[in-house]
PyMOL Python script that loads the backbone (N, CA, C, O; Angstrom):
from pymol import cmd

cmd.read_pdbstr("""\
ATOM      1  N   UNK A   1      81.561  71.270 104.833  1.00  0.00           N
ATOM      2  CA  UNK A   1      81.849  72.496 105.539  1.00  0.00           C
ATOM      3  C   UNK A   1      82.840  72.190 106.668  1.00  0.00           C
ATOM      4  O   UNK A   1      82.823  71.142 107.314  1.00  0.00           O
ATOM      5  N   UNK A   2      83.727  73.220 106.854  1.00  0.00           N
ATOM      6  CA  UNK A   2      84.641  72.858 108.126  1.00  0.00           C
ATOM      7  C   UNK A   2      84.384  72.769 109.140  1.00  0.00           C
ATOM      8  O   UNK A   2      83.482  73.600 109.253  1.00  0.00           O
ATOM      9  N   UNK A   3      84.576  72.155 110.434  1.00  0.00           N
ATOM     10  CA  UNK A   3      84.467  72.036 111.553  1.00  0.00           C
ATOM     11  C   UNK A   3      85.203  72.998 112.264  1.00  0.00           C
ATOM     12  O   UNK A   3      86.359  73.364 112.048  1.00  0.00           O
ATOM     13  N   UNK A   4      84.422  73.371 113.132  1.00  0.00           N
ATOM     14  CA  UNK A   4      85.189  75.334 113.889  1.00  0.00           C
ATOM     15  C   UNK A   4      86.477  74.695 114.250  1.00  0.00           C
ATOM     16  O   UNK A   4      87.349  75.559 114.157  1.00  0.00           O
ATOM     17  N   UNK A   5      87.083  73.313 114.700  1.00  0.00           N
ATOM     18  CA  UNK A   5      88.245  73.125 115.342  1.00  0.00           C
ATOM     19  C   UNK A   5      89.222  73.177 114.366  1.00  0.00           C
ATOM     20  O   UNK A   5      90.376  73.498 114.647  1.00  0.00           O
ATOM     21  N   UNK A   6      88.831  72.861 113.121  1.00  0.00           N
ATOM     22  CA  UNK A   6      89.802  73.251 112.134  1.00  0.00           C
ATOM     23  C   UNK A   6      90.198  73.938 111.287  1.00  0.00           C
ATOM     24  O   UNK A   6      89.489  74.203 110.317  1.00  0.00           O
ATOM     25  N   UNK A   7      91.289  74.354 111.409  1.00  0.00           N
ATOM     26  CA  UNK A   7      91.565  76.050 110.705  1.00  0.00           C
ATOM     27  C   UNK A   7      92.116  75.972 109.799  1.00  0.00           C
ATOM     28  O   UNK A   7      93.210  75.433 109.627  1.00  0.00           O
ATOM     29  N   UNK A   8      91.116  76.763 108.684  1.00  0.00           N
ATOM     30  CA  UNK A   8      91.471  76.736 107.169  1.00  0.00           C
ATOM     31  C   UNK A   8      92.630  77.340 106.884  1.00  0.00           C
ATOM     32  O   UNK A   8      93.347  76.945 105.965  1.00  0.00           O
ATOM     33  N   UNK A   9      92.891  78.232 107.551  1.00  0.00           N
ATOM     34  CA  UNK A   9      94.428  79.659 106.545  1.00  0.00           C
ATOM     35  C   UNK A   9      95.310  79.366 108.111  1.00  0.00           C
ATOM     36  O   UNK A   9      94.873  79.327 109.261  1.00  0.00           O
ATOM     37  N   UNK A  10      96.525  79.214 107.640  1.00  0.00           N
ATOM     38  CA  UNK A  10      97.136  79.186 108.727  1.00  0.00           C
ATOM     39  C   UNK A  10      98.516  80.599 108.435  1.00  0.00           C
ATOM     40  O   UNK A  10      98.462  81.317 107.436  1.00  0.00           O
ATOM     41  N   UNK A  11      99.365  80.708 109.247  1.00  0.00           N
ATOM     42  CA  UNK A  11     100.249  81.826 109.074  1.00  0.00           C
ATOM     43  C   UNK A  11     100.818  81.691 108.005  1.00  0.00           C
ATOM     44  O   UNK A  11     101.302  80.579 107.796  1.00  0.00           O
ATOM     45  N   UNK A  12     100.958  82.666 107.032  1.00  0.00           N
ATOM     46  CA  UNK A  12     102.258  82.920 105.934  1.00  0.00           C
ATOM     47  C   UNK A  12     103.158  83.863 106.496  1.00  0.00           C
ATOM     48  O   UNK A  12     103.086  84.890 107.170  1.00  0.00           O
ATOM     49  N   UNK A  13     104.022  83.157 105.984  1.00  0.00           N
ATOM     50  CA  UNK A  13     105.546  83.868 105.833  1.00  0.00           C
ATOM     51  C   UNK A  13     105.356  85.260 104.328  1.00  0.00           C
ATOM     52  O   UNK A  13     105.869  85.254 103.209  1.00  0.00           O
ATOM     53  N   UNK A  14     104.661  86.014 104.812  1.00  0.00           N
ATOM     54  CA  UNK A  14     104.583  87.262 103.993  1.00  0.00           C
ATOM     55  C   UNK A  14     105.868  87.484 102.841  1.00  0.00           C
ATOM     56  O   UNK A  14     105.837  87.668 101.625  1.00  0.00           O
ATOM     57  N   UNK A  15     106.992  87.376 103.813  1.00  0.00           N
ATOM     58  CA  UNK A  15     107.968  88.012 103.131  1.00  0.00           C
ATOM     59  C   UNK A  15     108.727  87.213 102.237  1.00  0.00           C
ATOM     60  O   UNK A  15     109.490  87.688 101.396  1.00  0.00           O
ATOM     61  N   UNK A  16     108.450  85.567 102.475  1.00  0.00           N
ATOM     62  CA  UNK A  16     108.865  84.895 101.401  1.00  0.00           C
ATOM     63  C   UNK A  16     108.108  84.827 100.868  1.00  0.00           C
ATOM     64  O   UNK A  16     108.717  84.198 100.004  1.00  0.00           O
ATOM     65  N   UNK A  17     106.916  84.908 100.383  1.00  0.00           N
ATOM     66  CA  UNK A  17     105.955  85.140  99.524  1.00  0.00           C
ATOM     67  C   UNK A  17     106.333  86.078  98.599  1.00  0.00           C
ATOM     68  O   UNK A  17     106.524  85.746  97.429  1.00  0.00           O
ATOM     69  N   UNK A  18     106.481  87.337  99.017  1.00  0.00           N
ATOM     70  CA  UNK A  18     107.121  88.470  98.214  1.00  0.00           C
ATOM     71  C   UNK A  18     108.496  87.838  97.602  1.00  0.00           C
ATOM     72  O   UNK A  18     108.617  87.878  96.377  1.00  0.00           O
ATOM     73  N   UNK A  19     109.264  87.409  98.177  1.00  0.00           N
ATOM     74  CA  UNK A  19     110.513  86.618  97.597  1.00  0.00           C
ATOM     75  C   UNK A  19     110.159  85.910  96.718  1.00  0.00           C
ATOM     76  O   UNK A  19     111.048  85.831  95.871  1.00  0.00           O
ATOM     77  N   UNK A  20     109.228  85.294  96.453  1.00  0.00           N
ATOM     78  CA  UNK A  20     108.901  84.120  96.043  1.00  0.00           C
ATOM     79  C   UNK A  20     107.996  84.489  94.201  1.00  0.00           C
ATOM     80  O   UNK A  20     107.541  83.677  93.395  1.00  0.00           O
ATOM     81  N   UNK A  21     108.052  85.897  94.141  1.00  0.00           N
ATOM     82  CA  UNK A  21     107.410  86.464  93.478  1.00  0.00           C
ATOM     83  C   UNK A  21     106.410  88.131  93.212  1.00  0.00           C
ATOM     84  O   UNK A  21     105.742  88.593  92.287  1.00  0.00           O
ATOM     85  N   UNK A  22     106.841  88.634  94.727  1.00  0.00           N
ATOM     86  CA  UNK A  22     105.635  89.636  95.036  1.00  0.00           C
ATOM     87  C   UNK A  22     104.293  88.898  95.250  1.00  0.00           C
ATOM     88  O   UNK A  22     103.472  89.800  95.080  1.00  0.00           O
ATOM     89  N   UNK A  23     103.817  88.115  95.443  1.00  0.00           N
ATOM     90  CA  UNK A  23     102.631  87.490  95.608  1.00  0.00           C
ATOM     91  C   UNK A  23     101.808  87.372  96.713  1.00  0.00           C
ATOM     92  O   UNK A  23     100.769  86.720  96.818  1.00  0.00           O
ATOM     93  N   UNK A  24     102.666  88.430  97.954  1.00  0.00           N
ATOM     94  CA  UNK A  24     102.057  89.007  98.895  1.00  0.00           C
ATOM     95  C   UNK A  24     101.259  90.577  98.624  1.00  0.00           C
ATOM     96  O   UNK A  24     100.045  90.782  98.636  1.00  0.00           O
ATOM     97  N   UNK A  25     102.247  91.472  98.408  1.00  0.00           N
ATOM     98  CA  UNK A  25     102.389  93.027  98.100  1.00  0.00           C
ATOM     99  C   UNK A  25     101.577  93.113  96.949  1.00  0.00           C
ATOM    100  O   UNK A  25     100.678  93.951  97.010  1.00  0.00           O
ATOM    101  N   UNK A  26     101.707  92.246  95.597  1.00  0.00           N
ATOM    102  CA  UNK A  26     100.966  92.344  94.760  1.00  0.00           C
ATOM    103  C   UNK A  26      99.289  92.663  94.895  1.00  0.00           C
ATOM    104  O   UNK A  26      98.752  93.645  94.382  1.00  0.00           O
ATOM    105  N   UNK A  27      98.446  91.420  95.848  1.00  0.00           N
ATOM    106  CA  UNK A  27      97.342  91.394  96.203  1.00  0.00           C
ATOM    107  C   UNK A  27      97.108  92.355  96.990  1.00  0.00           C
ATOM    108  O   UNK A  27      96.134  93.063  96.735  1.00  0.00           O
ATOM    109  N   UNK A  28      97.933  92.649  98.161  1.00  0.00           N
ATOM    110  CA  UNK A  28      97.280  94.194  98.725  1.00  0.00           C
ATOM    111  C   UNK A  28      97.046  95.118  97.864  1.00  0.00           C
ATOM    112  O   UNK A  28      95.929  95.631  97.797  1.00  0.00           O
ATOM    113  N   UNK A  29      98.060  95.486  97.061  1.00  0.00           N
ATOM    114  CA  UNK A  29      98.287  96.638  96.595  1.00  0.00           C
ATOM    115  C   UNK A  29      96.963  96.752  95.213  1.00  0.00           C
ATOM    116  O   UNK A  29      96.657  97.792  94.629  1.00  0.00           O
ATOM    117  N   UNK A  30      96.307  95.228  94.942  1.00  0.00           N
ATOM    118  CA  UNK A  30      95.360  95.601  94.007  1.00  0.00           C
ATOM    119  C   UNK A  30      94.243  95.484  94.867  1.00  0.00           C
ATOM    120  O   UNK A  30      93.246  96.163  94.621  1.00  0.00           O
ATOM    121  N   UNK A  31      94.260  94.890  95.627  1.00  0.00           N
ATOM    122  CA  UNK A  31      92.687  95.037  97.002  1.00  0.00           C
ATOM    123  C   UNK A  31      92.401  95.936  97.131  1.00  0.00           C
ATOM    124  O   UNK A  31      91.231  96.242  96.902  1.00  0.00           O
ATOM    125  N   UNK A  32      93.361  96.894  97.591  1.00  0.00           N
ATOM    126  CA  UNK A  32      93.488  98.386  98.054  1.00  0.00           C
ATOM    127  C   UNK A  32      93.010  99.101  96.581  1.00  0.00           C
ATOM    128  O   UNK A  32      92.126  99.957  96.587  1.00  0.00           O
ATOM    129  N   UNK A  33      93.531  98.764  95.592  1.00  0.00           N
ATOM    130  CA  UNK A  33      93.315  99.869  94.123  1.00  0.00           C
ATOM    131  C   UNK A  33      91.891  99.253  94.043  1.00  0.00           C
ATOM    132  O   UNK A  33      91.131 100.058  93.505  1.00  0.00           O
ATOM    133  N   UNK A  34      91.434  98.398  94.303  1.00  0.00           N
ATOM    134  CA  UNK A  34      89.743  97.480  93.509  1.00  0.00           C
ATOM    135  C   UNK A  34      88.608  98.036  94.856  1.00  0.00           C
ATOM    136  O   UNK A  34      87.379  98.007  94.785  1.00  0.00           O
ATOM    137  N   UNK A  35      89.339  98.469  95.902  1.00  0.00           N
ATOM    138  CA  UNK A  35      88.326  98.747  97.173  1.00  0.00           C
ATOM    139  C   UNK A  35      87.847  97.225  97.610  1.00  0.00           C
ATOM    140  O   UNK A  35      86.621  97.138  97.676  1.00  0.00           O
ATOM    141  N   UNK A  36      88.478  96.151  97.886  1.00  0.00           N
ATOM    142  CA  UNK A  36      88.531  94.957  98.369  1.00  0.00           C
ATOM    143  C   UNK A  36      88.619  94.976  99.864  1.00  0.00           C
ATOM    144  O   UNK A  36      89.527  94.345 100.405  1.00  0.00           O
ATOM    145  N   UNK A  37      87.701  95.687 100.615  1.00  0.00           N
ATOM    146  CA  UNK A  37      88.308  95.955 101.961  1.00  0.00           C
ATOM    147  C   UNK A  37      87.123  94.988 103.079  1.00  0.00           C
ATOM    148  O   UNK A  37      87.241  94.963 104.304  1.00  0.00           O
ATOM    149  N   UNK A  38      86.180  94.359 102.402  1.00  0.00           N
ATOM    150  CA  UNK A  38      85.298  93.711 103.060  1.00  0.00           C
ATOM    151  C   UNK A  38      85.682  91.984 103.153  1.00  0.00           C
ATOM    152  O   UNK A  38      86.165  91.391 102.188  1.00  0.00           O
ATOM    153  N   UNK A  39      85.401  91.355 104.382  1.00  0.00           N
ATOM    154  CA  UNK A  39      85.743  89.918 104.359  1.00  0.00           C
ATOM    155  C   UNK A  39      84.604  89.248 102.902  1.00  0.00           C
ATOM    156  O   UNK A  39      84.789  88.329 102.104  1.00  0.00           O
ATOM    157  N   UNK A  40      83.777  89.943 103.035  1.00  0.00           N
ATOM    158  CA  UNK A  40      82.730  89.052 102.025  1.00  0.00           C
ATOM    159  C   UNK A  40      83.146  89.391 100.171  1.00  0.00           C
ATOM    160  O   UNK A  40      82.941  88.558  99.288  1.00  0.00           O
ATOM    161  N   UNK A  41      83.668  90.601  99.961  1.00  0.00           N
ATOM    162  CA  UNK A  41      84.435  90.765  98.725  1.00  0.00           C
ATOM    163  C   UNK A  41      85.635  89.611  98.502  1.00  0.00           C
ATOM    164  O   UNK A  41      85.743  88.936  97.479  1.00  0.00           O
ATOM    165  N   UNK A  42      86.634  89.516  99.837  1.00  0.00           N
ATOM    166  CA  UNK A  42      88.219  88.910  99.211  1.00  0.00           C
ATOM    167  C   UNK A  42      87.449  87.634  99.340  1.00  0.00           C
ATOM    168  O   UNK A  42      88.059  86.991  98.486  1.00  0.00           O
ATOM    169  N   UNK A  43      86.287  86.572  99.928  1.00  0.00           N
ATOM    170  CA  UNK A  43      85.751  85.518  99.992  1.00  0.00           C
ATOM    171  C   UNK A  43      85.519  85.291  98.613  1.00  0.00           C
ATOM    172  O   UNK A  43      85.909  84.287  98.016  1.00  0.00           O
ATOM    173  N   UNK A  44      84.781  86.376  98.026  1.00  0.00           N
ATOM    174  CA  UNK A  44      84.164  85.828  96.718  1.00  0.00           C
ATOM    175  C   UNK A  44      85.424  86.168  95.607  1.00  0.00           C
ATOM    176  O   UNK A  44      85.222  85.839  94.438  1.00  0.00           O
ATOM    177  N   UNK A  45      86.614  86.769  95.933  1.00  0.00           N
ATOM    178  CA  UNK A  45      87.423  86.326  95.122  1.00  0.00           C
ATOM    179  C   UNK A  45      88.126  85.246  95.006  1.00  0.00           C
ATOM    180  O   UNK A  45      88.658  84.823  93.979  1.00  0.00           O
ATOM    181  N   UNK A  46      88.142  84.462  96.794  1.00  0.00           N
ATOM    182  CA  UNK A  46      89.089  83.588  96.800  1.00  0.00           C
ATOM    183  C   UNK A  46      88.194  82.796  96.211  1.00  0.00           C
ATOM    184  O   UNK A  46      88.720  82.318  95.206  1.00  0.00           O
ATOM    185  N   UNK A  47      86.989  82.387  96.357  1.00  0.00           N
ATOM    186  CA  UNK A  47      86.188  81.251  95.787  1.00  0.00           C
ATOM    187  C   UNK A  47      86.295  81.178  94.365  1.00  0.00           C
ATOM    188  O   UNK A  47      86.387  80.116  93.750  1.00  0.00           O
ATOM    189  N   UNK A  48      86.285  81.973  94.001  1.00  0.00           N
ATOM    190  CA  UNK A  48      86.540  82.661  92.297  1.00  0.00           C
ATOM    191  C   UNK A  48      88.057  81.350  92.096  1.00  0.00           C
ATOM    192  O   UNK A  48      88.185  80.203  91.668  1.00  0.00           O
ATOM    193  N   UNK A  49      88.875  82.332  92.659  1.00  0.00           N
ATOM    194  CA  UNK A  49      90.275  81.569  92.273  1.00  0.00           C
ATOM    195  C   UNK A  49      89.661  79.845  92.443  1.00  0.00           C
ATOM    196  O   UNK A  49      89.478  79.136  91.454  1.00  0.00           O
ATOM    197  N   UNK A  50      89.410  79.390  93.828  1.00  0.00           N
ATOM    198  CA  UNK A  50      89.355  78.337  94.414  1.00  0.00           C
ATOM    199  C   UNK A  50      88.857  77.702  92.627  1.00  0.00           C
ATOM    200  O   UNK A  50      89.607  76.971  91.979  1.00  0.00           O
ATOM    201  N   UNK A  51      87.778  78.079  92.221  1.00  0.00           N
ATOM    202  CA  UNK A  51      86.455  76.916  91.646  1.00  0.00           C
ATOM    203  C   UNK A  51      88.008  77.096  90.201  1.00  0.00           C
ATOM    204  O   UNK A  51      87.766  76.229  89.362  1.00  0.00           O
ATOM    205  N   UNK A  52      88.931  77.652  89.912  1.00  0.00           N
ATOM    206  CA  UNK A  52      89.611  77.952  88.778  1.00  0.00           C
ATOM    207  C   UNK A  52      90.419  77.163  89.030  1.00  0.00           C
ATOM    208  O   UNK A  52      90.501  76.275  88.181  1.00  0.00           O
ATOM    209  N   UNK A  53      91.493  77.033  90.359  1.00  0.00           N
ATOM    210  CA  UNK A  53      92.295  75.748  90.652  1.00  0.00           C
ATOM    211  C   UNK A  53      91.712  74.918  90.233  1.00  0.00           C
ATOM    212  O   UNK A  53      92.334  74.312  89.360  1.00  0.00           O
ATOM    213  N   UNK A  54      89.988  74.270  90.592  1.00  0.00           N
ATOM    214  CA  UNK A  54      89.829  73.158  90.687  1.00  0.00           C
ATOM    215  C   UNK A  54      89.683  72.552  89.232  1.00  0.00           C
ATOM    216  O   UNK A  54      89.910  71.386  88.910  1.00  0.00           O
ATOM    217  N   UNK A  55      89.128  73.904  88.175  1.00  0.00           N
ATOM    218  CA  UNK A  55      88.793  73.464  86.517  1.00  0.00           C
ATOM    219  C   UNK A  55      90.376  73.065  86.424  1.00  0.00           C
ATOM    220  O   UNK A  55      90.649  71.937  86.014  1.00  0.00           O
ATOM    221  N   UNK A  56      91.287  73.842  86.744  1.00  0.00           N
ATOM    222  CA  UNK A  56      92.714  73.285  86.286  1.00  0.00           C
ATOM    223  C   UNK A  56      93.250  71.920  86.595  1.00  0.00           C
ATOM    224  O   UNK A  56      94.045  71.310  85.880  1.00  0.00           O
ATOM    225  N   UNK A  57      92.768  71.519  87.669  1.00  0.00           N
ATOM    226  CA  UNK A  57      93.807  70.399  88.640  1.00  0.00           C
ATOM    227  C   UNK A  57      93.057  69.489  87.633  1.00  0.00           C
ATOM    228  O   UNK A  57      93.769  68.629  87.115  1.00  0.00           O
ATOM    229  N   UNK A  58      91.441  69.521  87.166  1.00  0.00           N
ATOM    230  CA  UNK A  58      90.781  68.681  86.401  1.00  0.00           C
ATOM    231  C   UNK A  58      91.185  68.493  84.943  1.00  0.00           C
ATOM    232  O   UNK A  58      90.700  67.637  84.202  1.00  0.00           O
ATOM    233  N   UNK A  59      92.094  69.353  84.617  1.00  0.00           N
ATOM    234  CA  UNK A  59      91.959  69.193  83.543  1.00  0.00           C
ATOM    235  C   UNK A  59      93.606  68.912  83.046  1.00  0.00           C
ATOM    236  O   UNK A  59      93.935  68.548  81.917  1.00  0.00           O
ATOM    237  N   UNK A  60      94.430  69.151  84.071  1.00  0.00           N
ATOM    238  CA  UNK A  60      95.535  68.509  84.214  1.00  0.00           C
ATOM    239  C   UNK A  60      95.512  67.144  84.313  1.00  0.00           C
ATOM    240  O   UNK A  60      96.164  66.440  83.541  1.00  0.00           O
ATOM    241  N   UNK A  61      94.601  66.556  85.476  1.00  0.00           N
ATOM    242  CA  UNK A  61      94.205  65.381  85.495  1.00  0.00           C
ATOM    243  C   UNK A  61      93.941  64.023  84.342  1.00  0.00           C
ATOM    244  O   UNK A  61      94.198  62.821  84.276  1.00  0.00           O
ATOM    245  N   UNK A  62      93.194  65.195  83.436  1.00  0.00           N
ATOM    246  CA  UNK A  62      92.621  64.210  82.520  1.00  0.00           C
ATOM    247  C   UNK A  62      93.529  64.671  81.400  1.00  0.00           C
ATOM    248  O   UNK A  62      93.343  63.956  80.415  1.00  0.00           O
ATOM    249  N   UNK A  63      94.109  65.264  81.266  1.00  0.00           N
ATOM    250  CA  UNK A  63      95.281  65.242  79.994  1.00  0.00           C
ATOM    251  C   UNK A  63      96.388  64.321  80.840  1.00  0.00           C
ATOM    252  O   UNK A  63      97.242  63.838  80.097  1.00  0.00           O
ATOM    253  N   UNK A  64      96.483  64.104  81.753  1.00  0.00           N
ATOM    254  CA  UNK A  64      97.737  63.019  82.526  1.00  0.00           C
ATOM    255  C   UNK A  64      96.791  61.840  82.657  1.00  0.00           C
ATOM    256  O   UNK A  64      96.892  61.668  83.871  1.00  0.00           O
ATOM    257  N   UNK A  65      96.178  61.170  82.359  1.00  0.00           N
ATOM    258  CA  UNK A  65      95.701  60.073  82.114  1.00  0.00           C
ATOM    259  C   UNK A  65      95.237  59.590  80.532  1.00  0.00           C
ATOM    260  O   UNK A  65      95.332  58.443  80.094  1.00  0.00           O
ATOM    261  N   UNK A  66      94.713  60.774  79.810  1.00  0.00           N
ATOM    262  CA  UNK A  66      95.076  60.474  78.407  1.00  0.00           C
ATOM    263  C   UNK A  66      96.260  59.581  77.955  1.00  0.00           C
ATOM    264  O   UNK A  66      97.335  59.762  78.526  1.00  0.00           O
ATOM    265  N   UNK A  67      96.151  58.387  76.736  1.00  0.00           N
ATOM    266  CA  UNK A  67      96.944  58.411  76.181  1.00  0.00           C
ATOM    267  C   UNK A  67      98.105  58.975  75.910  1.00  0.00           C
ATOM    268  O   UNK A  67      97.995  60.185  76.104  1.00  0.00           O
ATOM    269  N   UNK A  68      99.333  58.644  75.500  1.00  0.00           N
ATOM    270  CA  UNK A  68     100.095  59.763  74.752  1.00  0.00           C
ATOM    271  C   UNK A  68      99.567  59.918  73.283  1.00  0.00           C
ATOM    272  O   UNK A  68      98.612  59.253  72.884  1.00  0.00           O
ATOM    273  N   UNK A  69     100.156  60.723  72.585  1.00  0.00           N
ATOM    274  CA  UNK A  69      99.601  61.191  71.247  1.00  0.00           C
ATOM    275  C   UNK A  69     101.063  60.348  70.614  1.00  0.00           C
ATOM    276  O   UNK A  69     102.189  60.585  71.052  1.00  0.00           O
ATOM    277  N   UNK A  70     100.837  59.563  69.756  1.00  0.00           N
ATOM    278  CA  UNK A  70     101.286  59.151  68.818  1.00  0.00           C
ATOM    279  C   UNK A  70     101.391  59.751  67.095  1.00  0.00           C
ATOM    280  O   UNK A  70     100.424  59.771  66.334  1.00  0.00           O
ATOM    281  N   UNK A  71     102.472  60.103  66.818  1.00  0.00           N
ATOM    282  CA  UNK A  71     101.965  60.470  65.261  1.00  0.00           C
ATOM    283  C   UNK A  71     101.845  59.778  64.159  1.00  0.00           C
ATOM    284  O   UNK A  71     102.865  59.124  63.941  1.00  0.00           O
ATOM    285  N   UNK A  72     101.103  59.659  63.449  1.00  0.00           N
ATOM    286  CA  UNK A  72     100.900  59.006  62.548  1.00  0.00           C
ATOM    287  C   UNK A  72     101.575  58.952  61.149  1.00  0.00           C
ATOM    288  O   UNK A  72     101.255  60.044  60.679  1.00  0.00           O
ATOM    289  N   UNK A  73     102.278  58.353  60.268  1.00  0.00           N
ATOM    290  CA  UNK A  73     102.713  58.107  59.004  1.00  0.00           C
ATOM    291  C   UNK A  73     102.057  58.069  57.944  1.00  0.00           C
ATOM    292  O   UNK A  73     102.622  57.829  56.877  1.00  0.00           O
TER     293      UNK A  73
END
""", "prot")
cmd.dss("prot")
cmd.show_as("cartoon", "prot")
cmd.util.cbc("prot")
cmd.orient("prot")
């Protein structure tokens, strides 16, 4: 768990975000359509995402340490 002195979310640059994809505007605009207006709703989405990064980074992981695939004759 974090320690209060250290701060998890720090400032985004909103608007390069949107540059960067809409990936600011996008999420309001479906928060707002889903009724996402409580800290304890966007928590349990970010955790949602969070535990999905982590199946990915794992599983990137272990296909980048696999062997390569060789084909066979």
């Amino acid at each position: 768990m974090p320690t209060p002195d250290v701060k998890l979310y720090a400032e985004r640059d909103i608007e390069q975000l949107d540059k960067d994809g809409g990936h600011y505007f996008r999420h309001v605009l479906h928060m707002t359509r889903e009724a996402l207006h409580s800290k304890s709703d966007i928590a349990a989405e970010l955790a949602w995402r969070d535990r999905e990064i982590d199946r990915l980074k794992a599983k990137l992981e272990e296909a980048n340490t696999q062997p390569p695939h060789t084909e066979s004759k």
